[in-house]
Structure formats: structure tokens, C-alpha cells
N, C-alpha and C positions, 0 to 999 in steps of 0.2 A: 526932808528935814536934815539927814547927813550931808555931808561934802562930799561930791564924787570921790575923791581919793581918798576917805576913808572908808567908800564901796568898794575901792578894787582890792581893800587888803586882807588878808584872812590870818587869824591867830596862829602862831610860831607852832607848825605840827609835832615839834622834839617835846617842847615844851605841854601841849597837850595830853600826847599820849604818856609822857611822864604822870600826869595829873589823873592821867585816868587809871593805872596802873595801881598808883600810889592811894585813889578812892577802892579801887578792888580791894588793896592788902589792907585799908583800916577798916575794912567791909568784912573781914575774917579771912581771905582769900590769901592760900601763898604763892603769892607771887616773885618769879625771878624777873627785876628789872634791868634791863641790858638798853632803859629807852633816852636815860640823860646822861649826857655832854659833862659829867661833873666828876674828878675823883673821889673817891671813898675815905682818903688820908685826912687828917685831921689837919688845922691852920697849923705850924709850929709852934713852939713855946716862947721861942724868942720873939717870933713876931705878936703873939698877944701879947707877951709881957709889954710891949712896944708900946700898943694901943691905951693896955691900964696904964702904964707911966703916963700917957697922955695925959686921958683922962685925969688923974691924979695932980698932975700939974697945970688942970685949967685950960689945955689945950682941945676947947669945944665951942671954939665961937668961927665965924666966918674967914675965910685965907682967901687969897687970890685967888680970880675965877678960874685962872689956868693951872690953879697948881702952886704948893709951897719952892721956894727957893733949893728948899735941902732934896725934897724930891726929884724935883727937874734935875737936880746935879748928879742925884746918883743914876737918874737915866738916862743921863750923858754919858758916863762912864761905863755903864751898861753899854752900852751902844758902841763905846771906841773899844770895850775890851770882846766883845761877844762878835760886833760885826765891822770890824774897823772901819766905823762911820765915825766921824766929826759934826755935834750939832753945837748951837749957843742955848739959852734960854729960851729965845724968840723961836726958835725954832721945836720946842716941845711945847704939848696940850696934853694936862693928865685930865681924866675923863671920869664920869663914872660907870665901869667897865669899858670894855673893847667893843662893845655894841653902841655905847654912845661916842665911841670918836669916830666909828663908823658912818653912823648919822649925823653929826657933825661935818665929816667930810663931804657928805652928801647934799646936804645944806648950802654950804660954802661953794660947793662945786658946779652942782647943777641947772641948767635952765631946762624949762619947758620943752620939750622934745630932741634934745638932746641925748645919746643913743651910749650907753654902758656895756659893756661887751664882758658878758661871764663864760666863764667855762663850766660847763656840765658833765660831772655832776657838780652842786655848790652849797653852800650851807645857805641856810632856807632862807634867813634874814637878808640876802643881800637884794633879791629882785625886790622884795617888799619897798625895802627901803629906797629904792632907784624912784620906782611909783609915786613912794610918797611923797616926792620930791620933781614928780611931774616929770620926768625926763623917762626912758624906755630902756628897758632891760634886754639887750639883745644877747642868746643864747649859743654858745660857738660848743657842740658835742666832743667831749673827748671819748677815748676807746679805751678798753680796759686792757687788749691787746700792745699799747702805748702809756702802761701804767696811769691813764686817764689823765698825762700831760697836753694840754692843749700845745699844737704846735703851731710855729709862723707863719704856714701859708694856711692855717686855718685862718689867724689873726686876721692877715693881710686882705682875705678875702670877705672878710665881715665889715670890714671899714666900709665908711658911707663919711660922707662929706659933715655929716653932723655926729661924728662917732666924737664922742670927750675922753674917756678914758677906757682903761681898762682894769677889773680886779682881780688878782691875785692872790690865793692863799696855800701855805704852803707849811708845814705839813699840812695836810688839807680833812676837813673836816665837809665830807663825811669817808673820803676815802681810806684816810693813814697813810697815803700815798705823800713824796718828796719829790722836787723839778733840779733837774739837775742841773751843773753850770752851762751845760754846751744849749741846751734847750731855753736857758732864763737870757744867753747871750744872742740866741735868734730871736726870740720876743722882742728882746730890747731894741736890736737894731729895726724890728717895724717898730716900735710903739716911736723913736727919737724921728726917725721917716717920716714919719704922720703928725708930730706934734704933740701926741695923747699924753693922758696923764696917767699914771699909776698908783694903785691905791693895794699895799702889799699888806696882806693879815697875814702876820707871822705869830700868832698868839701860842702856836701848838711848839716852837721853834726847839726851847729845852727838851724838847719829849721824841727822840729819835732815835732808830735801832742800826745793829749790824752796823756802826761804823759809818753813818751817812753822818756828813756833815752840813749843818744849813744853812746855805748859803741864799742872803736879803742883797736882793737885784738892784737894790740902789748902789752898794757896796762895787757893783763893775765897773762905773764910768762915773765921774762929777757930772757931766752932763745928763747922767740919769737921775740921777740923786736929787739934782733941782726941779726933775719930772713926777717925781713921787714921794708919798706920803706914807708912812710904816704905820702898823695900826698893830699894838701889841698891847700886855696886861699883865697879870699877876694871879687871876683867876686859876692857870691851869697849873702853869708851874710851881708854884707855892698852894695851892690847894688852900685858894682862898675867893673860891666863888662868891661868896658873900657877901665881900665886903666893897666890891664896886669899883675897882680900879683899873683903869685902861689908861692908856696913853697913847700916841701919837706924834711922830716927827716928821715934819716937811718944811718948805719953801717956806718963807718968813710971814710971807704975806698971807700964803693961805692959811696957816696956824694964826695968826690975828686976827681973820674973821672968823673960825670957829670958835676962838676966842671970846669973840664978841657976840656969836651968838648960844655959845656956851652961857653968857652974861646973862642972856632974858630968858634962860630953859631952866636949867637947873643951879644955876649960878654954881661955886667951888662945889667938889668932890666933899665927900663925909672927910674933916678935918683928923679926927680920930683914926682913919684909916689910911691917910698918908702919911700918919704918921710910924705906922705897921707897916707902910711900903719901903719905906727909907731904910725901916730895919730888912726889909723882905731879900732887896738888892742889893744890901751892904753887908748883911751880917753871914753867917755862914753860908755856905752852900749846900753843906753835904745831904741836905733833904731831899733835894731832889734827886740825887742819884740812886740813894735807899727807895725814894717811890718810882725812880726808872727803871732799878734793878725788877723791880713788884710786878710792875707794868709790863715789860720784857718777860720773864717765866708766864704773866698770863697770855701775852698774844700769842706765844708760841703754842702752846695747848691750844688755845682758843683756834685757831689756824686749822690745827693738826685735826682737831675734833671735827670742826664745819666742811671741811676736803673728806673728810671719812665717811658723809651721809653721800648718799647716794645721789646723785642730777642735781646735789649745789657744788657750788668751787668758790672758793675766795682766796685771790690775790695775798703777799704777807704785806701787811703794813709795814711802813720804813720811819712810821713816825704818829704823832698821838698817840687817842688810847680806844680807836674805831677798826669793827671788820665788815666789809661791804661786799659780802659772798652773794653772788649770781645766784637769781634762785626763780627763772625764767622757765625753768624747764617743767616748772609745777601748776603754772600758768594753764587753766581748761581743765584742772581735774577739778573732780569731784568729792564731796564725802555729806551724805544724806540729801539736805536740801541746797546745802551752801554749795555755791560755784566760786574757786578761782580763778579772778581772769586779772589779777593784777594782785602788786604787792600790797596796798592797799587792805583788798579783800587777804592777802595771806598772812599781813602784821594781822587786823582784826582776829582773825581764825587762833592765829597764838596765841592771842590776848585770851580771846576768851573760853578755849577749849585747853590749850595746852598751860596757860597762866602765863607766858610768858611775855615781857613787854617789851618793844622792839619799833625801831621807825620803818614807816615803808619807804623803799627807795622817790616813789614817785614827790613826798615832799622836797628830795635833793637835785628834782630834774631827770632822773633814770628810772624808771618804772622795775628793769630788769634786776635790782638789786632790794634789798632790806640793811639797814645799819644798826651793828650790837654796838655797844659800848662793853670792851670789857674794863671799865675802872670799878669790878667789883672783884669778889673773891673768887678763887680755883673752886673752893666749893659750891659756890651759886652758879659760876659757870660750868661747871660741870653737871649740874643740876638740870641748869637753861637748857643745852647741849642734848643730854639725854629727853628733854621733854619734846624737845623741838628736833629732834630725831624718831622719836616714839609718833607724831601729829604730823609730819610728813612722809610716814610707811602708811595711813591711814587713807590718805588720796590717792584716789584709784582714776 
């Protein structure tokens, strides 16, 4: 009765065990959740005030499929002041989120067995979406030894005659990990060798620690920049998950057919809410450094506390709001009937004995890790921390 390709694909695991976390704590249950991808900070004021003037002024009927005028302008300007790129209109597609110009891209891009080269670990939606698109998600492992930067002669040696592109995301969700320029200049030089395309998720880009600066790989050469397509939003850095706005900049052409098939999927973005974009990239800034400041005091605790328990380690993030601490070594124990033999079975275990809610690494490609979000408070993570320190003394 299904389509095959909507056999091969399985619900977004962040997104589940967020739901199952969240049925625990309306169930009476207190739960610390450390399982969704989402800050805690409220939308700004300026940006809703944005929205109701919308709204107030009638501004709730259909806009271009790709986007209002004044939006595309200010993320143009975005783009030549954040990453001294140069795009036109033709050249941007706002979205509804960074997941849909994702899938968009992937639309536009893909044929039937056509071969997409990720690096692992990776944020869960990307192989989905390669599948559903009939082309094949090939797997290139990074090391945590290597900050879990995929390097060039891993690239070079994954190529296959029908390899199309490759994706990129940076800060990187699920690690918190950043790629640094000398490492984004060896990619580049295979991916322009080969002909590939690039398909760069910079969604986490404003959210970076200790002085890292983030630097978008189309930004080193013109000739790369005609190779790849940026895939960013509004979601994290304005702390407006909700409201559905991603964007996209590439080659003219391949922006027109997502375009167009933007046209027969969900036709324009919520009106309302680009109109809250315009203010988002134009109007002040200083929110985001007030929630980086937030962000910054918790990863550092959060760090300090997960390296304190015993047989985990976790890397520092250098960017987001994700800790993807090693927790390998707990793999084979015991505690009554339940066996550990994967993170899998050790998210479960937290969830349901210790309350706490957390992804297993094995949705992100690494089996050997678990992923906290800390976008919540010093007191819930401090909470998490202690519980999930208290429920791994307990496996023997």
C-alpha cells in the first residue's frame, strides 16, 4: 500500500524522544529534558511587535513563493556583512524552516542513485532526506580525536563516479564542534576536483564560543560559491523555532527550481512571520549575545560536570547549544534485568529510571556517544547532571 521510500524512513529520533519525555512530565513525572534542539529564550519583543503590526495591517494573504522583497534584501545584507558573500534576489529562497530548504535542495538536486557523502556523526534529518529523494547517503566517519572534522582524504576516498555532492554543517549539530579554515580549504580543493556540490548548514553559525569565528566555505573562492548552496534560518539565533523560517542561497538556477518546487509543496512561507524576519535581521542584535552570554556560563558547567563522572568524557563545544560526551565505556553493564549494550538502551535507562531525557548517539551515526542540549537552565542541568551521575554509579 506505502511507497517504498516512505518504508525506508523512520520518525526524527530528537524529535520523538522530545515527545516522549514531554508525555512523561504531563504524566506527573519530573522530568529534566536535555532532548530538544530548541532554546529556552522567548521570540524578542521587537520581533513580535513585527508580526502584530503585520497582522494589524492586513499583512495575511499570499507573498511570493520564494520570499518577500524586503526579506531577501535583508538577507542579502546578512550575508555580505556576516560572511562577505555577495548574493541578488535570484539567488536567495526563504523557506519554511532550514529543514525545508533542506529538502528543497534535495528535490532540486538529486537523481535516483545518485550517492551524498555525510560525515558522521550528523543531524538525523539529512540521510532521511537523501532517501526520500531516491539518491543514497554515503557515510564518511569522523573521530572525536579530530574534533569530529571530516578530512580530505577521507572525502577523496568516498568519491565514486556517481557521488553529487556533499553536506556540510557547521557548527554542527549534534556535536557543538566548528571546521576550521585550513580544513574547509582541503575539502574544497576535492569537492572543486571532483565537480560536487555543496550543501553548507550554517543554522547554528551566531552561536560560537572561546573566540571561534565561522567561517561559510563558499566565502574562500568564487568558484566555490557557484558550487554551493547555504542553508541557514532564524530558528536558533533569534529563538524563534516556531515560526518557520529558513532560508537558502545558491547558483541562480538551482534556487529557481526549488523555487518552483517550493510553488507545488507548501507554496510562500507564513506571511506574518517574514514579516518578524525583516525585523529579526534588521532590527537590533543585542539578543543574541544576552542568550550566547546564557549559553556560554551553561556549556561550561555542563562540560565540567559530564568530564567529573566517571568512564564519560565530553569534548568542549565551540559552537551551539549540544554536549556529545563518550559514554562507551558503560556499554555491557548491568543493573537488575536491563542490559546495556548501546546508547540506545542507555538514553532509554535515563529516561526511564533516572527521568532524564537525552538522544542516543546511534540516531546521529555514533552509537558511542549520547547528545544533551543544554538550552535549558544551570538549575535543570545541574539537576540532569546529578541524576545521571547518581544512574551510572548504579551499572555494575
Amino acid at each position: 500500500m506505502l511507497s517504498d521510500r516512505a518504508k525506508r524512513i523512520k520518525p526524527s529520533p530528537t524529535l520523538a524522544m522530545d515527545a516522549k519525555a514531554k508525555a512523561m512530565k504531563t504524566a506527573g513525572f519530573d522530568i529534566v529534558n536535555f532532548g530538544v534542539g530548541e532554546p529556552d529564550f522567548d521570540t524578542p519583543e521587537n520581533i513580535k511587535e513585527a508580526a502584530i503590526r503585520a497582522m494589524r495591517e492586513g499583512f495575511t494573504k499570499y507573498t511570493p513563493v520564494g520570499g518577500i522583497d524586503s526579506l531577501k534584501d535583508a538577507i542579502i545584507e546578512k550575508f555580505k556583512k556576516d560572511n562577505n558573500l555577495n548574493y541578488t534576489r535570484e539567488e536567495i529562497i526563504v523557506s519554511c524552516g532550514a529543514k525545508h530548504s533542506l529538502y528543497n535542495i534535495a528535490q532540486a538536486l538529486y537523481n535516483p542513485g545518485d550517492e551524498v557523502l555525510i560525515p558522521s556523526p550528523y543531524w538525523v534529518s539529512y540521510p532521511d532526506q537523501v532517501m526520500l529523494n531516491d539518491a543514497v547517503p554515503v557515510f564518511i566517519k569522523t573521530d572525536e580525536s579530530e574534533s569530529f572534522m571530516v578530512k580530505a582524504d577521507a572525502v577523496e576516498a568516498h568519491i565514486t563516479k556517481r557521488t553529487k555532492a556533499i553536506i556540510l554543517n557547521s557548527p554542527s549539530n549534534p556535536t557543538g564542534l566548528t571546521y576550521d579554515r585550513k580544513t574547509l580549504e582541503e575539502i574544497a580543493e576535492v569537492v572543486l576536483r571532483h565537480g560536487l556540490f555543496i550543501i553548507s548548514d550554517e543554522v547554528y553559525e551566531k552561536l560560537t564560543y572561546d573566540g571561534v569565528n565561522h567561517i561559510s566555505i563558499a566565502s574562500l573562492d568564487n568558484e566555490l560559491k557557484s558550487r554551493t548552496i547555504i542553508v541557514n534560518g532564524l530558528s536558533k539565533s533569534y529563538a524563534m523555532t516556531g515560526w518557520r523560517i529558513g532560508f537558502a542561497a545558491g547558483p541562480k538556477e538551482i534556487i529557481k527550481t526549488m523555487t518552483n518546487i517550493q510553488s507545488q509543496s507548501t507554496s510562500n512561507p507564513n506571511s506574518i512571520a517574514q514579516k518578524a524576519a525583516v525585523e529579526a535581521l534588521t532590527g537590533p542584535q543585542d539578543f543574541i549575545n544576552i542568550m550566547l552570554s546564557e549559553f556560554d556560563k551553561r556549556r561550561k558547567f555542563l562540560i565540567k560536570e559530564l568530564n567529573a563522572i566517571t568512564g564519560l568524557s565530553c569534548l568542549t563545544p565551540t559552537g551551539a547549544f549540544y554536549a556529545f560526551p563518550n559514554t562507551s565505556q558503560f556499554y555491557g553493564k548491568v543493573i537488575g534485568n536491563r542490559n546495556i549494550e548501546s546508547s540506545s538502551d542507555l538514553a532509554l535507562y535515563l529516561l526511564e529510571e533516572a527521568k532524564v531525557g537525552l538522544v542516543h548517539g546511534g540516531a546521529f551515526g555514533d552509537d558511542n556517544y549520547i547528545r544533551l542540549s543544554y538550552a535549558t537552565s544551570i538549575e535543570e542541568i545541574k539537576k540532569g547532571v546529578d541524576r545521571i551521575r547518581d544512574a551510572l554509579l548504579k551499572l555494575k
